[in-house]
HTML snippet that shows the backbone in 3Dmol.js (N, CA, C, O; Angstrom):
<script src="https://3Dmol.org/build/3Dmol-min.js"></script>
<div id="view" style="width:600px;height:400px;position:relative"></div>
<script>
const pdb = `
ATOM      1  N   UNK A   1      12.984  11.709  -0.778  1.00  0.00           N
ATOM      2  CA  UNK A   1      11.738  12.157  -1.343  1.00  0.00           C
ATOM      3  C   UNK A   1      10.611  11.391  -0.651  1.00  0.00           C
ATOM      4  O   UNK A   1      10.652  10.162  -0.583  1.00  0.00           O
ATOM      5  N   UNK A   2       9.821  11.949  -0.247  1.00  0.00           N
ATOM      6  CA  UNK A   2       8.250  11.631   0.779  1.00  0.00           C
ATOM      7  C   UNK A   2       7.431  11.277  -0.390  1.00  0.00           C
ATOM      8  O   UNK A   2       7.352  12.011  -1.375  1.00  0.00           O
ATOM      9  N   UNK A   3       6.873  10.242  -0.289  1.00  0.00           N
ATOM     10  CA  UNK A   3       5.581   9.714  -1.437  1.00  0.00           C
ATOM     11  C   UNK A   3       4.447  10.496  -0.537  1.00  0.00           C
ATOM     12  O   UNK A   3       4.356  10.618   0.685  1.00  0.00           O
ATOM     13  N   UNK A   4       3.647  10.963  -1.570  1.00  0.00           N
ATOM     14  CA  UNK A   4       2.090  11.556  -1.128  1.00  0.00           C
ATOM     15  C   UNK A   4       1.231  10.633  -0.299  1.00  0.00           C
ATOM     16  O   UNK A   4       0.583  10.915   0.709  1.00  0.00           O
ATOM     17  N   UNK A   5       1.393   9.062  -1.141  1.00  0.00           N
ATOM     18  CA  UNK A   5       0.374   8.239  -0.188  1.00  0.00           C
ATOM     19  C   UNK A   5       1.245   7.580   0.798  1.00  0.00           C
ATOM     20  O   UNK A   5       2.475   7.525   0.775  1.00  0.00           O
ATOM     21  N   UNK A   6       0.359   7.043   1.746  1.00  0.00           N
ATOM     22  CA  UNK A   6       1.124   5.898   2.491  1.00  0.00           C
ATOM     23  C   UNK A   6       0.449   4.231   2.155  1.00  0.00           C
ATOM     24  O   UNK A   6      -0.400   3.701   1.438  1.00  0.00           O
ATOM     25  N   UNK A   7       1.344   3.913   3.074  1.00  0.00           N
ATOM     26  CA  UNK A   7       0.604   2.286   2.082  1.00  0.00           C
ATOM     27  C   UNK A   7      -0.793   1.851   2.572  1.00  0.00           C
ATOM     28  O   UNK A   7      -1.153   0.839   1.971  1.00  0.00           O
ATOM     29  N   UNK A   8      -1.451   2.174   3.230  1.00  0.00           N
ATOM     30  CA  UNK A   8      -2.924   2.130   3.610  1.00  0.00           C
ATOM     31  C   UNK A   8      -3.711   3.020   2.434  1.00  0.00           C
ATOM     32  O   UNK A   8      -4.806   2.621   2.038  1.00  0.00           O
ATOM     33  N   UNK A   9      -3.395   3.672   2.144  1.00  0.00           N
ATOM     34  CA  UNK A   9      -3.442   4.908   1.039  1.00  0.00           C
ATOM     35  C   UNK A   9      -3.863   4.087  -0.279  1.00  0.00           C
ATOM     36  O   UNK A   9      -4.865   4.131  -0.992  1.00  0.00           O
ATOM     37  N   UNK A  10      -2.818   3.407  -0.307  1.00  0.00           N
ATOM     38  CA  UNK A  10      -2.714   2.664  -1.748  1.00  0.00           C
ATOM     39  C   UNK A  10      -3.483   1.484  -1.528  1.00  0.00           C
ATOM     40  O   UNK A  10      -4.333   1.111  -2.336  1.00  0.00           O
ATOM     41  N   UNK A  11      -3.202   0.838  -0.392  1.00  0.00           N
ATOM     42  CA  UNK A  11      -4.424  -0.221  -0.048  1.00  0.00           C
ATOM     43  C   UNK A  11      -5.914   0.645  -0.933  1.00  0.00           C
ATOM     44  O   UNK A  11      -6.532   0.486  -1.986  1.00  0.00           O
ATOM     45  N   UNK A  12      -5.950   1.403   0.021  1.00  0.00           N
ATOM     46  CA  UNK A  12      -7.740   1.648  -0.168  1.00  0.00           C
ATOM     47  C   UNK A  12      -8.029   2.141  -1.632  1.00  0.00           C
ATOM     48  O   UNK A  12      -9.146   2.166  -2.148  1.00  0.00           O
ATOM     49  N   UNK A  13      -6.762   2.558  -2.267  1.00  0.00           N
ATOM     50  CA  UNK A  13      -7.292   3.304  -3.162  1.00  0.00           C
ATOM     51  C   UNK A  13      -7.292   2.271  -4.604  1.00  0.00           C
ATOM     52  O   UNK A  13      -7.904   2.729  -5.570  1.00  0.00           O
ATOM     53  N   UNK A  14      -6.641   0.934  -4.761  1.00  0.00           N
ATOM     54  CA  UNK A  14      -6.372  -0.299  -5.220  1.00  0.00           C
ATOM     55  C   UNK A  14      -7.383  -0.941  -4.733  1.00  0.00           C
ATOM     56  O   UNK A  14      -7.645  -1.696  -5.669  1.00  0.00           O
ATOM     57  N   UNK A  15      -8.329  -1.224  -3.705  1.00  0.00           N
ATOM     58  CA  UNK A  15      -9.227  -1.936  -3.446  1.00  0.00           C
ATOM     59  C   UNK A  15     -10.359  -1.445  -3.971  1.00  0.00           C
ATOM     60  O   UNK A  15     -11.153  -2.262  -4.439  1.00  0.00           O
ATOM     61  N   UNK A  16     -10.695   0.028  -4.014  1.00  0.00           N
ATOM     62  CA  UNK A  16     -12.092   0.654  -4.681  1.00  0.00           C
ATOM     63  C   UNK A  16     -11.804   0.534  -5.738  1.00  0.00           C
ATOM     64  O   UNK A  16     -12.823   0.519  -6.428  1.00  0.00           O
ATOM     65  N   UNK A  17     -10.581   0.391  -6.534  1.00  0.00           N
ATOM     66  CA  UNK A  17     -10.341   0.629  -8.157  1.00  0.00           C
ATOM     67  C   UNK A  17     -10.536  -0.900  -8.766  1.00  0.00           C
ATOM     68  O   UNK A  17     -11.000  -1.212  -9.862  1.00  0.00           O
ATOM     69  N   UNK A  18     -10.015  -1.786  -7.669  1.00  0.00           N
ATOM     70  CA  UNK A  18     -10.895  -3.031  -8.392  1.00  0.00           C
ATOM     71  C   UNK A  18     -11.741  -3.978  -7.372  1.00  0.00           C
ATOM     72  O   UNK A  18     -11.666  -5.169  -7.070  1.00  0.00           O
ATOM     73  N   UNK A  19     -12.567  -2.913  -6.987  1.00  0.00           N
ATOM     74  CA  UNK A  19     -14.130  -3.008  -6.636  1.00  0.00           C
ATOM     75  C   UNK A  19     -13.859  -4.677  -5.383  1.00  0.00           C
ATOM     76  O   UNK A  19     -14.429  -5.664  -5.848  1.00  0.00           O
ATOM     77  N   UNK A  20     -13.332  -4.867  -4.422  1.00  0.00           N
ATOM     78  CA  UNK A  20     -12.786  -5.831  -3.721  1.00  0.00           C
ATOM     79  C   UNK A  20     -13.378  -4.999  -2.110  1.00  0.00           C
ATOM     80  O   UNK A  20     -13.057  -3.966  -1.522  1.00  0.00           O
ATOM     81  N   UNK A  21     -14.244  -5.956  -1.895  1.00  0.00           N
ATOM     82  CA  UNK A  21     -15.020  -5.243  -0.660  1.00  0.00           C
ATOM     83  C   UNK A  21     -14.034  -5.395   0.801  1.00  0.00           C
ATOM     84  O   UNK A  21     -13.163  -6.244   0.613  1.00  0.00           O
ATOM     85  N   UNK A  22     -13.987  -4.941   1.828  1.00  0.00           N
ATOM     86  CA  UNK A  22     -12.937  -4.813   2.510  1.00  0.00           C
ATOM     87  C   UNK A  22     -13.077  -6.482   3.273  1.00  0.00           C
ATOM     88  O   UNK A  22     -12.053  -7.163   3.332  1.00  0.00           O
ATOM     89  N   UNK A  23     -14.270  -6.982   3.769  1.00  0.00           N
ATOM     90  CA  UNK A  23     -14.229  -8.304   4.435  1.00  0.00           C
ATOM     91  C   UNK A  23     -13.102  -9.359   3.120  1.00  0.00           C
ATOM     92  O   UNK A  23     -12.356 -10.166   3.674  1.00  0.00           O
ATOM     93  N   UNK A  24     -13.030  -9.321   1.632  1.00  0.00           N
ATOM     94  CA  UNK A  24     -12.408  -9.932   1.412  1.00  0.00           C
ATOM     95  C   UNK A  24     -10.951  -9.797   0.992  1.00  0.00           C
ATOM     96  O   UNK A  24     -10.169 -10.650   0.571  1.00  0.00           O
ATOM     97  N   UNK A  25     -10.765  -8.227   1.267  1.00  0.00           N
ATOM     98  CA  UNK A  25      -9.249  -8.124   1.333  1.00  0.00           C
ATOM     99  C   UNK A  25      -8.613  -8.459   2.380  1.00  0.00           C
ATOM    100  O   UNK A  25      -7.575  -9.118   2.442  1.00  0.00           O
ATOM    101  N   UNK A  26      -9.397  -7.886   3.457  1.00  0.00           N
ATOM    102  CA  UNK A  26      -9.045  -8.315   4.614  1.00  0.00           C
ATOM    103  C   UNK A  26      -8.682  -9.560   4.978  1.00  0.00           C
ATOM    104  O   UNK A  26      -7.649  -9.633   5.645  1.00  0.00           O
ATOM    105  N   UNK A  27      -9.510 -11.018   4.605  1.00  0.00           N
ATOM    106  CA  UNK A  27      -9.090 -11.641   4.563  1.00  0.00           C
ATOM    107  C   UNK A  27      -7.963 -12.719   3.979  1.00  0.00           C
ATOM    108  O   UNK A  27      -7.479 -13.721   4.506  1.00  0.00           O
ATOM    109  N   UNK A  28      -7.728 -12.075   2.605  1.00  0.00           N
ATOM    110  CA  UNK A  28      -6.494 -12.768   1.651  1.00  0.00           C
ATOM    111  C   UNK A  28      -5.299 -11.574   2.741  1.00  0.00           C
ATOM    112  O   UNK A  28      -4.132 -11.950   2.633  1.00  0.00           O
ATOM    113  N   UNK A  29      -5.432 -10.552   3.496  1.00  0.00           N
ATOM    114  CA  UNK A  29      -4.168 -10.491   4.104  1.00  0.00           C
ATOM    115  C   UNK A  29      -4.014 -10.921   5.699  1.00  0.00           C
ATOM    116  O   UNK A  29      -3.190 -10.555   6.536  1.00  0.00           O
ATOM    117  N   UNK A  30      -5.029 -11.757   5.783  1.00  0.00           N
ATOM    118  CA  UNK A  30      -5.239 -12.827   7.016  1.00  0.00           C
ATOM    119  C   UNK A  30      -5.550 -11.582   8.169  1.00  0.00           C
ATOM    120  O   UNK A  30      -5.137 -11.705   9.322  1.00  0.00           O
ATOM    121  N   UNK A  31      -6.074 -10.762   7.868  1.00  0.00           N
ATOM    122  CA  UNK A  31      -6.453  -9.865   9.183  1.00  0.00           C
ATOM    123  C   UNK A  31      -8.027  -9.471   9.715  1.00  0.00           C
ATOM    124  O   UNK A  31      -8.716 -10.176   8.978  1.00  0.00           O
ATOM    125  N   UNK A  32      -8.547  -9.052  10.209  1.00  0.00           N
ATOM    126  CA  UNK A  32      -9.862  -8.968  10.505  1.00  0.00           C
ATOM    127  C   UNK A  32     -10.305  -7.458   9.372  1.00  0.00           C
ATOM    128  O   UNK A  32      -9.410  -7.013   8.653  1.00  0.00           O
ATOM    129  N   UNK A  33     -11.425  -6.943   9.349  1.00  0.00           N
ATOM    130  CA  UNK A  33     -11.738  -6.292   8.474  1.00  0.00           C
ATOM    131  C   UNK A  33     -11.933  -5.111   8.931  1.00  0.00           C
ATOM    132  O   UNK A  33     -12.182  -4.236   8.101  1.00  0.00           O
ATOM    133  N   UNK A  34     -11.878  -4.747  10.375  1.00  0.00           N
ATOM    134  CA  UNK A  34     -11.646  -3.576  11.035  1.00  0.00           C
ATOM    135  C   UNK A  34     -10.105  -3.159  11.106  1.00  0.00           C
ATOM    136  O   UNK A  34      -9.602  -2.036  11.124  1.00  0.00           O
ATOM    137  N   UNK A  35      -9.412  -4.660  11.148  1.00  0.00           N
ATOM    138  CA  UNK A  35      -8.034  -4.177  10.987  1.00  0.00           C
ATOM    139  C   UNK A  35      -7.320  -3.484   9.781  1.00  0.00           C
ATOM    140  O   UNK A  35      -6.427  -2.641   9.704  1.00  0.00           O
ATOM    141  N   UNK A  36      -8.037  -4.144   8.910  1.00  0.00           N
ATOM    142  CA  UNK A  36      -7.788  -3.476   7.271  1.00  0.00           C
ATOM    143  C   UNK A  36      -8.272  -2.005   7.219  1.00  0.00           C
ATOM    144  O   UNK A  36      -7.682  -1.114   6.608  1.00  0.00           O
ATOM    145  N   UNK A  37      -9.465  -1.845   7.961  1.00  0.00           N
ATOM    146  CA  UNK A  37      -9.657  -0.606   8.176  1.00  0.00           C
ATOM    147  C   UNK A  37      -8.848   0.432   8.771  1.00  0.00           C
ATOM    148  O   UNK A  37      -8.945   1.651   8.628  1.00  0.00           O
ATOM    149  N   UNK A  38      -7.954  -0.308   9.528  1.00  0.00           N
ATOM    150  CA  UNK A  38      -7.586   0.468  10.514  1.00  0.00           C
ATOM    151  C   UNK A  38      -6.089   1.017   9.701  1.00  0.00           C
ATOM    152  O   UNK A  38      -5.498   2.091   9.809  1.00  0.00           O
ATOM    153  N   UNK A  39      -5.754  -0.281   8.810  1.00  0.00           N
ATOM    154  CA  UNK A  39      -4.355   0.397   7.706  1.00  0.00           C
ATOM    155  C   UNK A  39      -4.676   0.769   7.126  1.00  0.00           C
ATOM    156  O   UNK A  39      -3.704   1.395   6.705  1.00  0.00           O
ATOM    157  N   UNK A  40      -5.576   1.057   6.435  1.00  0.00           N
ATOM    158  CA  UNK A  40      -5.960   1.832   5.256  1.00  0.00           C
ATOM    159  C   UNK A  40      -6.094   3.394   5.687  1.00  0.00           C
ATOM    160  O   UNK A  40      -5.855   4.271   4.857  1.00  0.00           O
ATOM    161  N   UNK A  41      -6.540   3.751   7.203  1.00  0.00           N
ATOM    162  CA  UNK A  41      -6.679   4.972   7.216  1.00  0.00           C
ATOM    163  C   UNK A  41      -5.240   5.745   7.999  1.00  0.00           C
ATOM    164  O   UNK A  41      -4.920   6.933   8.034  1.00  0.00           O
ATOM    165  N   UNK A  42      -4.423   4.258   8.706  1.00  0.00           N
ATOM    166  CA  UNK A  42      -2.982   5.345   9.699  1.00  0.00           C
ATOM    167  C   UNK A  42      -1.881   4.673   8.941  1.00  0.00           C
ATOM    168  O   UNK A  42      -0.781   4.981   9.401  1.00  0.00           O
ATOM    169  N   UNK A  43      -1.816   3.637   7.659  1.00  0.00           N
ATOM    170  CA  UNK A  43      -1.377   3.341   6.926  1.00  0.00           C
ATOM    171  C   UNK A  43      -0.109   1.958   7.801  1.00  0.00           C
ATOM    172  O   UNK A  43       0.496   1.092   7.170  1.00  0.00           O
ATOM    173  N   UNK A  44      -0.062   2.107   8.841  1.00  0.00           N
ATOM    174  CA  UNK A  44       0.558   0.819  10.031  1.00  0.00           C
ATOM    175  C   UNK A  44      -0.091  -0.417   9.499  1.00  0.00           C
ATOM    176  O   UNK A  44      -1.302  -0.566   9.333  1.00  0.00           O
ATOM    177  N   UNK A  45       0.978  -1.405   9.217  1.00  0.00           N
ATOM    178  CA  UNK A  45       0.770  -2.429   9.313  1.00  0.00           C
ATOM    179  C   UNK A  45       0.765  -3.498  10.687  1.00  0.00           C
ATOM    180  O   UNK A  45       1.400  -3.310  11.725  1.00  0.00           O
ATOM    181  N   UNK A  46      -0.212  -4.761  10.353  1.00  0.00           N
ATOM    182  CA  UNK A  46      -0.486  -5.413  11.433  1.00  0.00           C
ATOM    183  C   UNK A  46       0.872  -6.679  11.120  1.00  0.00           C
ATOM    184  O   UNK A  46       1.137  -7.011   9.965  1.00  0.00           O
ATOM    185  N   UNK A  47       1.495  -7.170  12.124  1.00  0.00           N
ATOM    186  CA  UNK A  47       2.172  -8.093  12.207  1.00  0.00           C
ATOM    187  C   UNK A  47       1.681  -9.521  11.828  1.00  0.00           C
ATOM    188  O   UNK A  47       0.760 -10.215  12.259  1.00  0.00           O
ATOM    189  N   UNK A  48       2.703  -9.725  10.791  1.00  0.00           N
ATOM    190  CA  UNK A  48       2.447 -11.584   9.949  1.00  0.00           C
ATOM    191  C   UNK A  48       1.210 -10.887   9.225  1.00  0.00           C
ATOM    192  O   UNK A  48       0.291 -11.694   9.088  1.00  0.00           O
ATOM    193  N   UNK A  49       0.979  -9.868   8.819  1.00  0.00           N
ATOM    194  CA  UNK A  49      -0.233  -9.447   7.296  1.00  0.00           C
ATOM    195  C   UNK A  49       0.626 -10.181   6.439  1.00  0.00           C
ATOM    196  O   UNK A  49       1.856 -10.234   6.484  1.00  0.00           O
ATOM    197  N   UNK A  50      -0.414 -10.928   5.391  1.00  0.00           N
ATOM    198  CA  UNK A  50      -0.082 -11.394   4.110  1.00  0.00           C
ATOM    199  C   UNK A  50       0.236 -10.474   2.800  1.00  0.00           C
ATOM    200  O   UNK A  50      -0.317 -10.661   1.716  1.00  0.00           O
ATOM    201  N   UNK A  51       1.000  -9.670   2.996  1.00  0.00           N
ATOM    202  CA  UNK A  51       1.039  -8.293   1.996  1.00  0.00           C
ATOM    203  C   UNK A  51       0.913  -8.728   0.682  1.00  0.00           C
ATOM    204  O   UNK A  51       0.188  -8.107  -0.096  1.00  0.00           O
ATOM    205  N   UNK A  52       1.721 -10.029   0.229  1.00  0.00           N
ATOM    206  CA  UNK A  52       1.866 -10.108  -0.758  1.00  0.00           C
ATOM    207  C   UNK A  52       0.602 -10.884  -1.743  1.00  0.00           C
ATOM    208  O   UNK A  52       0.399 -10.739  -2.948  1.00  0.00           O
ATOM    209  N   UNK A  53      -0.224 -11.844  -0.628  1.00  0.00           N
ATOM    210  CA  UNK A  53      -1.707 -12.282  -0.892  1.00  0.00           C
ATOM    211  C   UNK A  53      -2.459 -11.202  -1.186  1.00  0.00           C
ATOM    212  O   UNK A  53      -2.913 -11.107  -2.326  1.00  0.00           O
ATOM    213  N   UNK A  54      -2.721 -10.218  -0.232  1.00  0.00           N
ATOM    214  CA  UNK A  54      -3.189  -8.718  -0.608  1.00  0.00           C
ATOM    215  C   UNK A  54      -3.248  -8.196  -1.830  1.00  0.00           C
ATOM    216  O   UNK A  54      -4.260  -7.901  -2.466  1.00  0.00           O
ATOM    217  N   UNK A  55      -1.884  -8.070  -2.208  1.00  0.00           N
ATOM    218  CA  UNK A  55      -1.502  -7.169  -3.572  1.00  0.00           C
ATOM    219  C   UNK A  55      -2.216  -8.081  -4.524  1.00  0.00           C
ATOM    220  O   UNK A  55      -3.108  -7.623  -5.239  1.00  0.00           O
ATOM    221  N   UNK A  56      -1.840  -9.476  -4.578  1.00  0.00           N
ATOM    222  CA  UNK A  56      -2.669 -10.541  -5.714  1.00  0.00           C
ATOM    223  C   UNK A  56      -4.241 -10.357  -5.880  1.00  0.00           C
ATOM    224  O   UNK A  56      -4.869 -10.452  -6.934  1.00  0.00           O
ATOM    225  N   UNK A  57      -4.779 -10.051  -4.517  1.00  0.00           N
ATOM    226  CA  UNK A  57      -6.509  -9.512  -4.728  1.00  0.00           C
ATOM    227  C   UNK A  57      -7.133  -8.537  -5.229  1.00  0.00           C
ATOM    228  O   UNK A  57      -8.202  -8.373  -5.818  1.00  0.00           O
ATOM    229  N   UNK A  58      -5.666  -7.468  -4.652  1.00  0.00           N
ATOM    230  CA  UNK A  58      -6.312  -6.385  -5.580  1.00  0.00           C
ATOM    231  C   UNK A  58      -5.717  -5.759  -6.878  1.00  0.00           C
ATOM    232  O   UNK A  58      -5.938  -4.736  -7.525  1.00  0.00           O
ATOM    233  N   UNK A  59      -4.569  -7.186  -7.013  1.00  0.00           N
ATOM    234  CA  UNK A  59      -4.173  -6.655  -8.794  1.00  0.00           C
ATOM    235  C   UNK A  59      -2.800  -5.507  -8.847  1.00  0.00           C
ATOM    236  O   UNK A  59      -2.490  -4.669  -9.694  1.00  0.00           O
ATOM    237  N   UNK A  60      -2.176  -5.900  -7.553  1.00  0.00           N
ATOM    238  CA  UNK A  60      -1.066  -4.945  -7.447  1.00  0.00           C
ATOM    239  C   UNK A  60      -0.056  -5.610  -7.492  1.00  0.00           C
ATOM    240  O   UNK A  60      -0.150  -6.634  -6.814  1.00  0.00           O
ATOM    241  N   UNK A  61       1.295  -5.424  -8.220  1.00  0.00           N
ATOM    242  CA  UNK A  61       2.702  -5.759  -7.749  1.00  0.00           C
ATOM    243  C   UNK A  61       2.979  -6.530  -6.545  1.00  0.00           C
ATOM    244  O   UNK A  61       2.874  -5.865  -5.514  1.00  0.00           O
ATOM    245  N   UNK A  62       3.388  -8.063  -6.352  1.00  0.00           N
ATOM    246  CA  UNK A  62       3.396  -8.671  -4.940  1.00  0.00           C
ATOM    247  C   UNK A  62       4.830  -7.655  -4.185  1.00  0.00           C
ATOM    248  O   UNK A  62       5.032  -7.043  -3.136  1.00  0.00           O
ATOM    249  N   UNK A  63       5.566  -7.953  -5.449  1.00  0.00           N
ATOM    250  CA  UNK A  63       6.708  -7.032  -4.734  1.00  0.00           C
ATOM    251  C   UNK A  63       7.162  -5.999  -4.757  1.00  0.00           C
ATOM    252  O   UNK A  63       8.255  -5.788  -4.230  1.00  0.00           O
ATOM    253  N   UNK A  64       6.338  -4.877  -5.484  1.00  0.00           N
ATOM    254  CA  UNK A  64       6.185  -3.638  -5.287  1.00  0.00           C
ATOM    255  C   UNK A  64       5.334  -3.517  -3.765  1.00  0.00           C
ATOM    256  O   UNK A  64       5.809  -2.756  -2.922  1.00  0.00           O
ATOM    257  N   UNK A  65       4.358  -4.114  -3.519  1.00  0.00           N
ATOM    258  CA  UNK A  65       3.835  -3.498  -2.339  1.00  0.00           C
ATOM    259  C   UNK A  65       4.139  -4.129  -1.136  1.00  0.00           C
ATOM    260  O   UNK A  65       3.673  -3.783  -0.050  1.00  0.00           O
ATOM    261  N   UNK A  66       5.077  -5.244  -1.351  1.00  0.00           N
ATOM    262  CA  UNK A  66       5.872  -5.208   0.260  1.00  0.00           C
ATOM    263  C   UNK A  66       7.023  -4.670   0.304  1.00  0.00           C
ATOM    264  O   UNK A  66       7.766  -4.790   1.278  1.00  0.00           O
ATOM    265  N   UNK A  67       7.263  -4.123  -0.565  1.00  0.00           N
ATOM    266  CA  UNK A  67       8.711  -3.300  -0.694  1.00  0.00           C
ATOM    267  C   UNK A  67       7.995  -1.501   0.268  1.00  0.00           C
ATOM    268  O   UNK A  67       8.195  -0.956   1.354  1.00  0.00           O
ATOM    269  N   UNK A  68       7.315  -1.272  -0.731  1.00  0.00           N
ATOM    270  CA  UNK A  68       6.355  -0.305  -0.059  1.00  0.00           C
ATOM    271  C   UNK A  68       6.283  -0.596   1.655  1.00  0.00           C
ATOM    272  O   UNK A  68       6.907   0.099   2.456  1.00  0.00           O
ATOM    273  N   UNK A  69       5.465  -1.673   2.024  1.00  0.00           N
ATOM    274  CA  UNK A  69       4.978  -2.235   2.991  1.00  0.00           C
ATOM    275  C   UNK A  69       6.782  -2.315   3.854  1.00  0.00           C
ATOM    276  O   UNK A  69       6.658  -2.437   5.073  1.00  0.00           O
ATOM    277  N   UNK A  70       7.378  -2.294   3.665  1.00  0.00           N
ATOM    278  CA  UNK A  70       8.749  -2.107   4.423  1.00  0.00           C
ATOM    279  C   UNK A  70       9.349  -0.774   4.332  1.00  0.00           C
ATOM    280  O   UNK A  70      10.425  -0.567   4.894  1.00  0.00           O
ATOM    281  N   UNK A  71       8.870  -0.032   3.804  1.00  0.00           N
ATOM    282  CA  UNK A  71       9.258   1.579   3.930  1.00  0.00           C
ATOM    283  C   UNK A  71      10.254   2.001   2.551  1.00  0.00           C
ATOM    284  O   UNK A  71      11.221   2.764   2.563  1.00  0.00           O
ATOM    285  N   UNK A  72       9.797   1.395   1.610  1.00  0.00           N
ATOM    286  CA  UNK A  72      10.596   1.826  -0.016  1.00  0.00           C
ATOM    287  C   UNK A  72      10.183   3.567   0.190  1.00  0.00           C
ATOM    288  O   UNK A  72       9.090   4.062   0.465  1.00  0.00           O
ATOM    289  N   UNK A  73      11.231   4.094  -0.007  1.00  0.00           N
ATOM    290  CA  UNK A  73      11.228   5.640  -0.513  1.00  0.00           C
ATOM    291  C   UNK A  73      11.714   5.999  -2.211  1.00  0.00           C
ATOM    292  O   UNK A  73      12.933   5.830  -2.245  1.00  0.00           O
ATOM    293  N   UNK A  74      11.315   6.331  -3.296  1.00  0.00           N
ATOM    294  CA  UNK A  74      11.980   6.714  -4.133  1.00  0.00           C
ATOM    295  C   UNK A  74      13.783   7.531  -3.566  1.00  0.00           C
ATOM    296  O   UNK A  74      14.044   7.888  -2.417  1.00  0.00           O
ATOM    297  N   UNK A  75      14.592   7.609  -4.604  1.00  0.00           N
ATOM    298  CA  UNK A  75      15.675   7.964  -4.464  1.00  0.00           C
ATOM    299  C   UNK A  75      15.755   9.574  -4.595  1.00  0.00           C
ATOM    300  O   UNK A  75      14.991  10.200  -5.330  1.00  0.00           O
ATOM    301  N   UNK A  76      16.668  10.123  -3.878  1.00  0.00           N
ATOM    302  CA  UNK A  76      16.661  11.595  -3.730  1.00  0.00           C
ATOM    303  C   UNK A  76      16.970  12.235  -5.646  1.00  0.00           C
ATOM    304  O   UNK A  76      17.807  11.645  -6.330  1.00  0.00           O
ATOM    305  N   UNK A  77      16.318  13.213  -6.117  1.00  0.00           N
ATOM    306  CA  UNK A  77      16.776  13.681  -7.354  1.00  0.00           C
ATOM    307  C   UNK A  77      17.660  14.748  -7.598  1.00  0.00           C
ATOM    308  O   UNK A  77      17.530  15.810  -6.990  1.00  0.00           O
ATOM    309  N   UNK A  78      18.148  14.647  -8.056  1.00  0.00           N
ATOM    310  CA  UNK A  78      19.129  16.355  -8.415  1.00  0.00           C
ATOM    311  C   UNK A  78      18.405  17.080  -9.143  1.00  0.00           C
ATOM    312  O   UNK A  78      18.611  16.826 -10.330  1.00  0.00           O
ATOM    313  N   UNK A  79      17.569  17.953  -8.967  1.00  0.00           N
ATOM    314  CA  UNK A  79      16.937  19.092  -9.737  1.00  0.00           C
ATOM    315  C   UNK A  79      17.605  20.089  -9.966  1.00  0.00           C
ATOM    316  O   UNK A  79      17.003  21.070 -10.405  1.00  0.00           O
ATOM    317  N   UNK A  80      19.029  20.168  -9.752  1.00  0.00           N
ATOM    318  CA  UNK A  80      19.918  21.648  -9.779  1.00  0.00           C
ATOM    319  C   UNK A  80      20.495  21.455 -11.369  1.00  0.00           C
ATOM    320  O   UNK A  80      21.359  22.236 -11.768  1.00  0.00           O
ATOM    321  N   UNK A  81      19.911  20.239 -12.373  1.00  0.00           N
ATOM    322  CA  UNK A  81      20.415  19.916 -13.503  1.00  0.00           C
ATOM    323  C   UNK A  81      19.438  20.872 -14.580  1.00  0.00           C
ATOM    324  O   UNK A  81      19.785  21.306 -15.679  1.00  0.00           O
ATOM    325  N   UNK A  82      17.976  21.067 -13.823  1.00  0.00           N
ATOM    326  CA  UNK A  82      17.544  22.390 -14.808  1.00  0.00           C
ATOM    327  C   UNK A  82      17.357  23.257 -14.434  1.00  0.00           C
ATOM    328  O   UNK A  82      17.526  23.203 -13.216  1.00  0.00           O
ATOM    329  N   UNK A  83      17.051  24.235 -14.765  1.00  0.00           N
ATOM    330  CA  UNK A  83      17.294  25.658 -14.496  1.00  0.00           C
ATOM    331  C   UNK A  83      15.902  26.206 -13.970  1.00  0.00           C
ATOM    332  O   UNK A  83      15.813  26.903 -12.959  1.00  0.00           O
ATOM    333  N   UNK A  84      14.695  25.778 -14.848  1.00  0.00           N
ATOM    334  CA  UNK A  84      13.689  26.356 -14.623  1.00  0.00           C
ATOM    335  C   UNK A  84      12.420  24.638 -14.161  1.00  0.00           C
ATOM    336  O   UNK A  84      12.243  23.817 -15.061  1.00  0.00           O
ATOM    337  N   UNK A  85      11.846  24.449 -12.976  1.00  0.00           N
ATOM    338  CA  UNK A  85      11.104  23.460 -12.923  1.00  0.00           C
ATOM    339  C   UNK A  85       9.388  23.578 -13.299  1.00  0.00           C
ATOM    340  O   UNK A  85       8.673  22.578 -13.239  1.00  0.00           O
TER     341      UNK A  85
END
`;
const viewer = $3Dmol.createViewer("view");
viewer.addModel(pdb, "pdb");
viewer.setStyle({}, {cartoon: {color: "spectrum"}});
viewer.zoomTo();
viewer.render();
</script>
């Protein structure tokens, strides 16, 4: 199963929700603030990012979002168990 966002996705959309301007996310994940820019929109992470400093700034799961940040997919579902979806 494909998640809708990618993790730049959730970056940006966790950083406007608790109002965290990008120079200082950027920096609790030790990267420049164009670089944060640059995951937030192709969702690629930069090598040695502090993911889990990140998530603490903007109030997210440390280890939900490096789990994410390593390519977590939900698990495939069996929908052939109801009849009508």
């Amino acid at each position: 199963m494909n998640l809708e966002d990618h993790f730049g996705d959730v970056i940006r959309k966790a950083r406007a929700a608790a109002d965290v301007q990008v120079g200082s996310a950027a920096a609790a994940a030790g990267i420049t603030s164009a670089q944060l820019e640059e995951v937030e929109s192709s969702g690629k992470l930069y090598p040695g990012m502090k993911v889990d400093s990140l998530a603490s700034t903007l109030r997210l799961k440390p280890n939900k979002l490096v789990a994410l940040s390593k390519g977590y997919h939900p698990k495939e579902q069996d929908l052939g168990q109801w009849r009508e979806l």
